[in-house]
C-alpha positions as CSV (number, residue, x, y, z in Angstrom):
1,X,25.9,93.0,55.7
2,X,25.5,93.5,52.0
3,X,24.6,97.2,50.8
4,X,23.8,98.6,47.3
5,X,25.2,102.3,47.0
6,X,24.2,104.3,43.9
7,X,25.7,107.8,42.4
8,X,24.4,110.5,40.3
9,X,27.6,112.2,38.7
10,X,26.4,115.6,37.7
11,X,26.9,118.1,35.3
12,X,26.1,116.4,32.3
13,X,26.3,118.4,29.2
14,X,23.2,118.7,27.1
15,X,23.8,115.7,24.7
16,X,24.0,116.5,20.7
17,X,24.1,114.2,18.0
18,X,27.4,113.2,17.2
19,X,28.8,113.3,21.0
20,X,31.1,110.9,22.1
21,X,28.7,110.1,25.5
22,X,31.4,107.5,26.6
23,X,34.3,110.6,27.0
24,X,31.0,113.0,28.5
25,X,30.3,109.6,30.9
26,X,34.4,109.5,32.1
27,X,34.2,113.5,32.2
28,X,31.6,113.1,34.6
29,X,33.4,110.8,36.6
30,X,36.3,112.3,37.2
31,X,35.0,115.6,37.9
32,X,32.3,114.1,40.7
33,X,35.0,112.4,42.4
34,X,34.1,109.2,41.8
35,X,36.2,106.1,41.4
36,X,34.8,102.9,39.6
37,X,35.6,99.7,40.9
38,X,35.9,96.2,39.5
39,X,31.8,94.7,39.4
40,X,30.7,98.7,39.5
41,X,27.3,99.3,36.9
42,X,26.8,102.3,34.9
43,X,22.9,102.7,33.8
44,X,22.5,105.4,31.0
45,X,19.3,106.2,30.1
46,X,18.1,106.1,27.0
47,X,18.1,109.1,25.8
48,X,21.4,110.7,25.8
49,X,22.2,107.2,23.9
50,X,19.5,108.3,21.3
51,X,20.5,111.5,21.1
52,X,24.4,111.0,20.7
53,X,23.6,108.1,18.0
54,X,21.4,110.3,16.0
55,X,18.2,108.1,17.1
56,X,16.0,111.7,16.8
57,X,13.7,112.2,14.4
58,X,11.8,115.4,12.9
59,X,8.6,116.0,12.8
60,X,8.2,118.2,10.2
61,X,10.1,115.6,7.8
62,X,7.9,113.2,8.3
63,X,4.9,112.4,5.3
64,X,2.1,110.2,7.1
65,X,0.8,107.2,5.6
66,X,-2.8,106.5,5.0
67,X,-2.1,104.2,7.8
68,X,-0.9,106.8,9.8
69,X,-3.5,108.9,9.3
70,X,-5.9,106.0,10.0
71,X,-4.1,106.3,13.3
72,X,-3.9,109.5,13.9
73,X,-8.1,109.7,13.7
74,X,-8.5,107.2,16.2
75,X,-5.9,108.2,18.5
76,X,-6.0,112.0,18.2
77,X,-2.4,112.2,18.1
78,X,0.0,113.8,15.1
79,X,-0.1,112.3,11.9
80,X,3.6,112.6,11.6
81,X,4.2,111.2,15.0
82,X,1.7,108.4,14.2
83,X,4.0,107.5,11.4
84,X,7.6,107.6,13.5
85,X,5.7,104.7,15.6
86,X,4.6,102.9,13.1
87,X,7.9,103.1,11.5
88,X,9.6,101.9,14.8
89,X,6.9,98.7,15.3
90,X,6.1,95.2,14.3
91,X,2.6,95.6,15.4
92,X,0.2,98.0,17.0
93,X,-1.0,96.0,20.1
94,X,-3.8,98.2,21.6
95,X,-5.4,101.5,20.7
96,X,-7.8,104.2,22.1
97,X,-8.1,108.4,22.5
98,X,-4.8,109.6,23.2
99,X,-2.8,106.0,23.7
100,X,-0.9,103.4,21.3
101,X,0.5,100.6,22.7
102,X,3.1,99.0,20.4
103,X,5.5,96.2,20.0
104,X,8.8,97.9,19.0
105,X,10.7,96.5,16.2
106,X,13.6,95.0,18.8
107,X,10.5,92.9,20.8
108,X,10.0,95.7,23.1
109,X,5.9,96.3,24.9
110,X,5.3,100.0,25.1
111,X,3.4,103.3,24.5
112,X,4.5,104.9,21.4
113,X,7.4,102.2,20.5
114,X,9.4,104.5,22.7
115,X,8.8,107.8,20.6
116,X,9.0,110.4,23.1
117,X,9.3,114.1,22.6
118,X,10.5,114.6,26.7
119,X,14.2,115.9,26.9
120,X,15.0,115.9,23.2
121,X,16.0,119.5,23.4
122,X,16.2,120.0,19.8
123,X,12.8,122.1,19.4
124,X,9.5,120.9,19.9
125,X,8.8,119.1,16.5
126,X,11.7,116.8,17.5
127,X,11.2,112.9,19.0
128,X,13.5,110.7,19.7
129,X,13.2,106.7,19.4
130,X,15.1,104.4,21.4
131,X,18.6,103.3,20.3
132,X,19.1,100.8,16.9
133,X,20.6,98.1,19.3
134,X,20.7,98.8,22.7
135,X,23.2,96.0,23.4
136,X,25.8,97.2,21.3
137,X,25.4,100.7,22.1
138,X,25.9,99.5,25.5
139,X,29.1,97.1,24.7
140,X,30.6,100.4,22.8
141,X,30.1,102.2,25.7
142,X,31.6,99.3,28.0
143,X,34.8,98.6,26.1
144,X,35.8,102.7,26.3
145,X,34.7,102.7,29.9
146,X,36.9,99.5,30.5
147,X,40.0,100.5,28.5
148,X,40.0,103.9,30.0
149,X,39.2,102.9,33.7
150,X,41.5,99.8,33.9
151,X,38.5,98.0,35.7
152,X,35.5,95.5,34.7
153,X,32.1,97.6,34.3
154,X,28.9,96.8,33.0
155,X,26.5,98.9,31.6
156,X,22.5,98.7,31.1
157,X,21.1,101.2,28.7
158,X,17.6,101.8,30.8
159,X,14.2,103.6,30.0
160,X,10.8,104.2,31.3
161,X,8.2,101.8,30.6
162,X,4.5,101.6,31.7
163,X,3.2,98.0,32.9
164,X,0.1,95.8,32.0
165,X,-1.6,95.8,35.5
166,X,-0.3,98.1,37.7
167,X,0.0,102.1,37.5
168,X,3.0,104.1,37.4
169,X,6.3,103.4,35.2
170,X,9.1,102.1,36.2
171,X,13.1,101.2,34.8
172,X,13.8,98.3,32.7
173,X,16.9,97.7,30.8
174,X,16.7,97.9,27.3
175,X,20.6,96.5,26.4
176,X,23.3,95.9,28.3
177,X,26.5,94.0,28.4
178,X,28.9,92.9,31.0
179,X,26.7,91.7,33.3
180,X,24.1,88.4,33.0
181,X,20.7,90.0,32.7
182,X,18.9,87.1,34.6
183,X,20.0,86.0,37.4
184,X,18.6,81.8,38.2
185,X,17.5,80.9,41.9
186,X,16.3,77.7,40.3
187,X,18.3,74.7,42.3
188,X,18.9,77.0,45.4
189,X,17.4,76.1,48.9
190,X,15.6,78.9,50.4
191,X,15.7,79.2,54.2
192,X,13.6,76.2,55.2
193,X,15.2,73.9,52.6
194,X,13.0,74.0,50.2
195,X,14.4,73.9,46.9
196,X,13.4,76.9,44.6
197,X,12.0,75.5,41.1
198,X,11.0,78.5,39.0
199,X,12.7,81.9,40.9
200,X,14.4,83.8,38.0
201,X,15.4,87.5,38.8
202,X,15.5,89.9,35.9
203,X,18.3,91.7,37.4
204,X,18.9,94.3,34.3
205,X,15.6,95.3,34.9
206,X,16.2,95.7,38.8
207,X,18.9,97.6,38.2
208,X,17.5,99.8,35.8
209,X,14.5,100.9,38.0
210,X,16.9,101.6,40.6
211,X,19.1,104.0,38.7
212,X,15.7,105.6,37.6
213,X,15.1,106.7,41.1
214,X,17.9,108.8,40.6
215,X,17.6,109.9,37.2
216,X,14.0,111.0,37.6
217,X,11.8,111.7,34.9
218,X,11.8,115.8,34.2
219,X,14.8,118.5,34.7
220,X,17.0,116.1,37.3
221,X,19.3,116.1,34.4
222,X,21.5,113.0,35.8
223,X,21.1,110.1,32.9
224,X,23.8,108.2,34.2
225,X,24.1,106.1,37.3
226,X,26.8,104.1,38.9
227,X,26.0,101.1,40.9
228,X,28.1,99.2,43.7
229,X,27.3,96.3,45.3
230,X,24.9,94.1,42.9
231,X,24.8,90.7,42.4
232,X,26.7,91.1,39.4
233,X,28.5,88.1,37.1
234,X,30.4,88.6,34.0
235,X,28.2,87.9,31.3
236,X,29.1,88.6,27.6
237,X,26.0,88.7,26.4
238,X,23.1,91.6,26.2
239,X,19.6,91.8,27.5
240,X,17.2,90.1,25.0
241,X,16.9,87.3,27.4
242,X,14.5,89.8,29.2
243,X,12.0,89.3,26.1
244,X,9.3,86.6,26.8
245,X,9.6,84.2,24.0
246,X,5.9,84.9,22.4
247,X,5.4,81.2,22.5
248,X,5.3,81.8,26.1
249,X,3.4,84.3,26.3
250,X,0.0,84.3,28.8
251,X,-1.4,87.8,27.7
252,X,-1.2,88.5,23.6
């Protein structure tokens, strides 16, 4: 019988700029008890990433463009937070009252380019944006998790993100490493025989949603997650395989 287990180590500091998050990660572990095993995933959100890289912005700063002005007029949102998106996109996407939907410099679909004041902590004219590269925060964090734990990890770097045609958010990964982000069904028989042609699994994102069930979205204050039991093989790489090439893209 296969199982998935999932933990939420707690007592996590609040996260500065500046802290080492992979010593504050091990910390955690060892005072929850917990023992990683070979395989095991840790998924971090995004935030404390942010926040221990510096990724935080403020507010009071930042000088609006014309352009994001021109935003803020039709959105009805801050000028100076107008600006930190634009200044984290390749392209504003869609617009209305109260709602920008951006593609982030790294390839990324959301609200905002990921600019989001929630759980900053550093007063209320502070944002943060999501991490410079996501991958090789989440390889830094990986090789200090390895070397100090004596076992093969991988780590996804996960946030909240909103979706085209349904309601509600829900985890995807943003970087990762250890771990192969997709995982191919293409070749396989499924129970009657037939041989699967297209089945892909973005199992980085699957992941990531999972661990957001236990990281919540408010004052849970548990950002990171260890996995057992996923479908896991050692992969080197990171988690832009998760973009759509535009080329293949149905909806833009």
């Amino acid at each position: 019988m296969r199982t998935l287990t999932a933990w939420a180590p707690e007592g996590c500091p609040d996260i500065r700029p500046g802290m080492d998050l992979s010593r504050v990660i091990l910390d955690l572990v060892r005072r929850n008890n917990l023992t990683p095993e070979d395989l095991d995933v840790f998924v971090i959100a995004h935030k404390v990433v942010s926040k221990s890289e510096g990724s935080v912005v403020n507010l009071d700063e930042v000088t609006p463009t014309s352009r994001g002005e021109a935003l803020a007029e039709e959105t009805g949102k801050d000028p100076r937070l107008c600006q930190v998106i634009l200044n984290e996109s390749r392209a504003i996407l869609r617009v209305r009252p109260g709602l920008i939907i951006a593609e982030h410099r790294l390839g990324f679909i959301c609200a905002n380019a990921g600019v989001d004041h929630s759980n900053v902590g550093l007063g209320p004219q502070w944002v943060a944006t999501l991490p410079a590269d996501p991958d090789r925060s989440a390889q830094a964090i990986r090789r200090a998790l390895e070397e100090a734990l004596g076992v093969r990890v991988a780590v996804i770097i996960n946030d909240s993100h909103g979706r085209a045609f349904r309601e509600g958010a829900v985890g995807v990964a943003l970087g990762s490493a250890g771990l192969a982000p997709l995982y191919s069904y293409i070749g396989k028989e499924d129970l009657y025989g037939y041989v699967l042609q297209t089945s892909v699994e973005a199992l980085a994102d699957e992941l990531a949603s999972a661990a957001s069930l236990l990281q919540g979205q408010a004052a849970e204050g548990t950002p990171v997650i260890l996995i057992r039991g996923a479908r896991v093989e050692i992969d080197a790489g990171g988690a832009k395989p998760l973009l759509r090439d535009p080329a293949r893209d149905l909806f833009r």
